[in-house]
C-alpha positions as CSV (number, residue, x, y, z in Angstrom):
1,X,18.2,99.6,-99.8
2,X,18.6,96.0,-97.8
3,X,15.4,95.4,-97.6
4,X,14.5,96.6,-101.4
5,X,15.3,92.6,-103.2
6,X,12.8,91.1,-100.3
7,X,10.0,93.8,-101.4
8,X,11.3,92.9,-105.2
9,X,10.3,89.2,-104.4
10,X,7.1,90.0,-102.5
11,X,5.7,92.1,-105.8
12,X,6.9,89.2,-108.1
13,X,4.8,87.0,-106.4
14,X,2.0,89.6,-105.8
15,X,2.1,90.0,-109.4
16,X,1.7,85.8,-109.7
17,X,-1.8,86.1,-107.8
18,X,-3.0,89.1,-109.9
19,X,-2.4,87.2,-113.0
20,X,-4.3,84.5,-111.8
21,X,-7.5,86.4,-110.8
22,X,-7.1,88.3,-114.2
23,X,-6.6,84.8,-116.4
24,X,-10.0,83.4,-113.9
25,X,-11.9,86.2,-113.0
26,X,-11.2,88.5,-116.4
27,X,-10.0,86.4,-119.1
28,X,-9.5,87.6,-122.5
29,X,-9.7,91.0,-122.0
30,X,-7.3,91.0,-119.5
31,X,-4.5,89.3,-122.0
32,X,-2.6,92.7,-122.0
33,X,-2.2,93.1,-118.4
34,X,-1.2,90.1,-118.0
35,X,1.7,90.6,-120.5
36,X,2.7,93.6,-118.5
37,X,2.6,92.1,-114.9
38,X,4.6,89.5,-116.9
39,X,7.4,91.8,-117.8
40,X,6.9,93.4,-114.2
41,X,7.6,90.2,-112.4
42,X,11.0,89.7,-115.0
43,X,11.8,93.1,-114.2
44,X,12.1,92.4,-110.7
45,X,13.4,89.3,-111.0
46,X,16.8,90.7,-112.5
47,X,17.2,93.5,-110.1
48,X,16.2,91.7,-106.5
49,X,19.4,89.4,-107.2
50,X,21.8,92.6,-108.7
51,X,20.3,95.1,-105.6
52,X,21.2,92.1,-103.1
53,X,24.7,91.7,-104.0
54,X,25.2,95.1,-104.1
55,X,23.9,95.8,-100.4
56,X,25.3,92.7,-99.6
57,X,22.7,90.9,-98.2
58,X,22.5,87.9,-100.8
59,X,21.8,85.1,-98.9
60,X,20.8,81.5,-98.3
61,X,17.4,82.6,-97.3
62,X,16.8,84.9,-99.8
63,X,17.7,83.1,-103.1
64,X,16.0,79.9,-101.7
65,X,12.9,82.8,-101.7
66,X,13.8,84.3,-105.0
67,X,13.8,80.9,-106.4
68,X,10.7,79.5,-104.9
69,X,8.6,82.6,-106.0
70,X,10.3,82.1,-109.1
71,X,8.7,78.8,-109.5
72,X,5.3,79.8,-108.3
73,X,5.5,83.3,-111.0
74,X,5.9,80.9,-113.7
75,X,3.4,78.0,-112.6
76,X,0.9,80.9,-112.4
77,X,1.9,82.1,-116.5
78,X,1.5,78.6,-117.0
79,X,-2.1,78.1,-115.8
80,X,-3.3,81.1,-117.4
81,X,-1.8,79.9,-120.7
82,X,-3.7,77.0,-120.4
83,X,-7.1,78.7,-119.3
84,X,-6.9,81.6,-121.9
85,X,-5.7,79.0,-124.7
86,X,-6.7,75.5,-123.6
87,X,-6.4,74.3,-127.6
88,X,-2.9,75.6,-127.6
89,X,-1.9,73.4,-124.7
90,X,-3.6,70.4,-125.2
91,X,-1.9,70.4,-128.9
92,X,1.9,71.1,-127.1
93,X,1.3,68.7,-124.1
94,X,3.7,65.9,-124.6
95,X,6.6,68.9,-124.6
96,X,4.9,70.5,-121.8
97,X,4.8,67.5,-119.6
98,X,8.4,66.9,-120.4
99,X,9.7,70.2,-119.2
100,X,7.7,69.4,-115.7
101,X,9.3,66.1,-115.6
102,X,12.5,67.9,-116.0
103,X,11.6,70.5,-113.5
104,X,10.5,67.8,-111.3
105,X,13.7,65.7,-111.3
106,X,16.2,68.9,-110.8
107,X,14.3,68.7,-107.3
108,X,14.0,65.5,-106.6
109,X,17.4,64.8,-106.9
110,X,18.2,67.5,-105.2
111,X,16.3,67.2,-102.2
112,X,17.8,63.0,-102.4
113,X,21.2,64.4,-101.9
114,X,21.1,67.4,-100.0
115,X,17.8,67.4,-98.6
116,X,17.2,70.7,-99.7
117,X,15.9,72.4,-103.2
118,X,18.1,73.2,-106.0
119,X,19.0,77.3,-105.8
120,X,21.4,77.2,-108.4
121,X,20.3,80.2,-110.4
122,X,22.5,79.0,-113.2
123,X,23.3,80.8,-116.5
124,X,21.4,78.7,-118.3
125,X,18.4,79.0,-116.3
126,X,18.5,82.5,-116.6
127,X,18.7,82.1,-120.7
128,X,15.4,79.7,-120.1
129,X,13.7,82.2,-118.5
130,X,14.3,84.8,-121.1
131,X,12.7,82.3,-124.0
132,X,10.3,81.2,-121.4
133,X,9.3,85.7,-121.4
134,X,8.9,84.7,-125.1
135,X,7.0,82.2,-125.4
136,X,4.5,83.3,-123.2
137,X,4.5,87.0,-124.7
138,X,3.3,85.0,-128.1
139,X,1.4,82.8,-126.3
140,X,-0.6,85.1,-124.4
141,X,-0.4,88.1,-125.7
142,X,-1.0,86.8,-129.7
143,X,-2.5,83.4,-129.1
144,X,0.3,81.3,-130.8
145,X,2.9,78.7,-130.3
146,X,5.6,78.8,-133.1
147,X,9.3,79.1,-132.6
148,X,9.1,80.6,-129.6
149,X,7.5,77.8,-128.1
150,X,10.1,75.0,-129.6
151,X,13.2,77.7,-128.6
152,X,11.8,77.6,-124.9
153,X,11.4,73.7,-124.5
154,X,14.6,73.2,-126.5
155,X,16.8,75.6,-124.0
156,X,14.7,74.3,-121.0
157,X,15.7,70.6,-121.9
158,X,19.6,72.0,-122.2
159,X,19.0,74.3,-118.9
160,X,17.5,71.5,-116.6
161,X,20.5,69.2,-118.1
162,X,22.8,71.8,-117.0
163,X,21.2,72.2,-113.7
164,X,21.0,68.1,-112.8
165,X,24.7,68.0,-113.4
166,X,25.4,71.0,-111.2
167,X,24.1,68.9,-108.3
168,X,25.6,65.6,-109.0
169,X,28.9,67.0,-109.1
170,X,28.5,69.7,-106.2
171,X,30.2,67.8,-103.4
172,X,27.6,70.1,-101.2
173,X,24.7,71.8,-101.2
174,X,25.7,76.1,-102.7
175,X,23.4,78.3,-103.7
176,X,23.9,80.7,-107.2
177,X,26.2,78.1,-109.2
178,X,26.9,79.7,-112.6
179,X,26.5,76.1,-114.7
180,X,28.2,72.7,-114.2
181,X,31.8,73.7,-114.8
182,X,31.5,75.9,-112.0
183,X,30.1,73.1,-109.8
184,X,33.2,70.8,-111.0
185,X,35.9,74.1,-110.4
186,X,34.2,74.5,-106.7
187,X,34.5,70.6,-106.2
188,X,38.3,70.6,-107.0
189,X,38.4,73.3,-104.5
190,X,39.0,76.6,-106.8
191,X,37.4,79.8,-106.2
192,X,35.9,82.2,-108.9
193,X,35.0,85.8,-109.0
194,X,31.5,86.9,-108.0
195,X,30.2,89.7,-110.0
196,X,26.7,91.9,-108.5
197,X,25.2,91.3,-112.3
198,X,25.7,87.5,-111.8
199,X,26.3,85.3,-109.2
């Protein structure tokens, strides 16, 4: 069972390099299984983090692997968006490049302060991720944008908010910080309740 979240991770990002030869090597017939390794890789991304509470053997190194697998699932959604429906992307790009800025400063600042990633896994995040599964199931899978789209940039904007302020106020580096009133509790020195669906 302890070693079930680390094989979790490995398919996730097993799953990413399929999805890229599929998107490259396949293309437009392959729109369906991409879809489905997409809902695969969220599939395993909510259990690795439940199953490794559970056994206990949630740590440091592993969510700093969940995340970074994360971000490497995701890029590889995002590429194959882009080859399978260039149009579509070039027309959202100024919203797309804003959500990598984002991104991109929730690790920067990050690595300025604690010289390490962010691994927050925040609620937020986690809300992201689940508009982010919709987005790309229209985007893929039906070739459109829409509300989706807007829904995913607009909670990405409030996520990556959420996760900056998590590491300004942390007074050190954590792992799994719920959101930034949870960063503010741990810096007055109060503890919270864990919970093996959560963090």
């Amino acid at each position: 069972m302890k070693n079930i979240p680390y094989i979790l991770i490995a398919s996730r990002f097993a799953a990413a390099l399929i999805i890229l030869y599929l998107g490259y090597c396949i293309g437009e017939g392959a729109r369906g299984y991409i879809v489905g390794l997409m809902y695969f890789g969220i599939f395993t991304d909510v259990f690795d983090g439940i199953i490794a509470r559970k056994t206990g053997v949630s740590s440091e190194k592993l969510r700093r692997l969940d995340s970074q697998v994360d971000l490497i699932f995701w890029l590889s959604l995002g590429c194959i968006s882009y080859q399978l429906n260039p149009e579509l992307i070039k027309g959202e790009w100024k919203s797309i490049l804003f959500i990598f800025i984002m991104e991109a400063s929730c690790y920067i600042i990050s690595i300025w302060k604690f010289g390490k990633e962010t691994c927050t896994h925040a609620f937020l995040a986690k809300i992201w991720g689940l508009s982010l599964l919709l987005a790309f199931t229209y985007l893929i899978g039906f070739q459109e944008t829409g509300w989706p789209f807007y829904l995913s940039v607009t909670l990405g904007l409030i996520s990556h908010i959420d996760v900056i302020l998590i590491i300004l106020i942390l007074p050190q580096w954590r792992y799994d910080v719920p959101s930034c009133y949870h960063a503010w509790m741990i810096r007055k020195g109060k503890k919270r309740r864990k919970t093996i669906f959560f963090n």
